[in-house]
N, C-alpha and C positions, 0 to 999 in steps of 0.2 A: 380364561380358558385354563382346566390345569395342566400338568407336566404331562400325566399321559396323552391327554389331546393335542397337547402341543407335539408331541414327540410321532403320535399315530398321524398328523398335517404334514409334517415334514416327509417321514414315511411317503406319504401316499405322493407328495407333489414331489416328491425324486422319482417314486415308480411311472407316475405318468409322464413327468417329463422326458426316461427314460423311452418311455414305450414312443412317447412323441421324436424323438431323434432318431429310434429306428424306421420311424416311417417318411423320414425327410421331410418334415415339414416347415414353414417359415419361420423367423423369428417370434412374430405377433402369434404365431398358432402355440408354438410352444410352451410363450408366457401365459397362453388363454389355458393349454392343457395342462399346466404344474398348479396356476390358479383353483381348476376346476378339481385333481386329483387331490390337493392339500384340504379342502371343502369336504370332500365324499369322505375322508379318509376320519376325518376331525366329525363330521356329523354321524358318519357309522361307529364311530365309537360312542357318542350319545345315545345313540340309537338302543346300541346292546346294552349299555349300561346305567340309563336313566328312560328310556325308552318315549322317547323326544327329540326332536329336531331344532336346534337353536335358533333363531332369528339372526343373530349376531353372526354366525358366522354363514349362512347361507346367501342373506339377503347383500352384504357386500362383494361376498365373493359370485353372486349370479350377475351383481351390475358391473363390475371391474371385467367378468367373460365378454356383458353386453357391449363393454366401451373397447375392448381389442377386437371384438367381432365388428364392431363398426370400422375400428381404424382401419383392420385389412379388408376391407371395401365388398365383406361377403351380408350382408342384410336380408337375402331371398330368403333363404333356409330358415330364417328366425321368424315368418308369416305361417311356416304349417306347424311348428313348432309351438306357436303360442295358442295357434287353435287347438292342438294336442290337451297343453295346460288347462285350455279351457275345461273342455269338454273332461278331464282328469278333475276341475274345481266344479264342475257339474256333480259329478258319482261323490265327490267328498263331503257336498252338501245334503245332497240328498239320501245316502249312506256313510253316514260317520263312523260307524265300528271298521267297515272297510276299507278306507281309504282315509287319513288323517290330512290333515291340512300341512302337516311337515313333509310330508308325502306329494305333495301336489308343490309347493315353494322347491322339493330336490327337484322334481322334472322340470320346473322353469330354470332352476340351476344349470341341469342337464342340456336344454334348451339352448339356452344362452352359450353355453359351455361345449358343447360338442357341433353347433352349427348344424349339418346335414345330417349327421350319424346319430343325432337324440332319439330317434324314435326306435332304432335300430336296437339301441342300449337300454329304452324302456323296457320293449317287445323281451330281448333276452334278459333284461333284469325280474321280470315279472313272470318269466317263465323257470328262472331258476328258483322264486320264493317257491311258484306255484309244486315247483319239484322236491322242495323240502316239505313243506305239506301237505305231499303225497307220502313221503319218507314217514314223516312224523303220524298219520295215521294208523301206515303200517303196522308201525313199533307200539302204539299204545290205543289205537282204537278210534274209537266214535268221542273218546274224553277229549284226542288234540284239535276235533274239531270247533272246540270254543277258548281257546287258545290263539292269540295274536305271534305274526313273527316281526322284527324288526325289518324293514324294506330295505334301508338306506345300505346294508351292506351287499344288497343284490345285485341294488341297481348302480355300485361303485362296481361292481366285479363286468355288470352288463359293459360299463361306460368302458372299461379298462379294455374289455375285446374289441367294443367299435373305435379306441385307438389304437389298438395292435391291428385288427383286420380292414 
């Protein structure tokens, strides 16, 4: 990882840890939301700027979410959540300009990582790309409509409200 990813992980898993101890949450939840916010933080900066979603750092940090979400004894919430992924690696496969497979591994991230409020964090994370793509048409036309935007910083901004709200 380089120094800026390293430096934008640290960033992000203080803001969410952050955002986690104003919501009083447990020990196990907090180590799961600094885990989960250093991950979005480190893969949104690939995102914008190799425009790519690591392996390396996604796939450890969605199973170290999985393995405190088990220790605090909440596993329900991870059943609709993976149908979510599913049905998210359905649209990836069968539309790949749409939807990238780094895209479909951050919402298992998310998944894992945010327990009940994932879907909450997709819904607003996908509604704010959907809003800069309205933005971006405005300003330049019918051209930004073939034009990709980076997701992972969306749905880090989605995740960061459904641990504030």
């Amino acid at each position: 990882m380089t120094k800026r990813a390293l430096i934008a992980a640290s960033a992000g898993s203080a803001t969410f840890a952050s955002a986690g101890l104003l919501a009083s949450t447990s020990p196990l939840t907090l180590a799961r939301i600094a885990v989960l916010g250093g991950a979005l933080a480190a893969a949104s900066y690939y995102d914008l700027t190799q425009r790519r979603i690591p392996n390396r750092i996604v796939v450890p940090s969605a199973a170290a979410c999985g393995a405190l979400t088990l220790a605090a004894g909440e596993p329900v919430s991870l059943l609709v959540g993976l149908a979510t992924v599913l049905l998210l690696l359905v649209v990836s496969l069968r539309w790949p300009a749409a939807l990238g497979m780094g895209d479909v591994k951050l919402a298992l991230l998310l998944v894992l990582g945010l327990d009940g409020s994932a879907l909450r964090a997709l819904a607003l994370g996908l509604a704010l790309a959907a809003l800069a793509g309205c933005a971006l048409v405005a300003r330049h036309g019918r051209t930004a409509l073939r034009t990709s935007l980076p997701l992972a910083p969306f749905i880090a901004a989605g995740a960061l409200v459904a641990v504030v709200g």
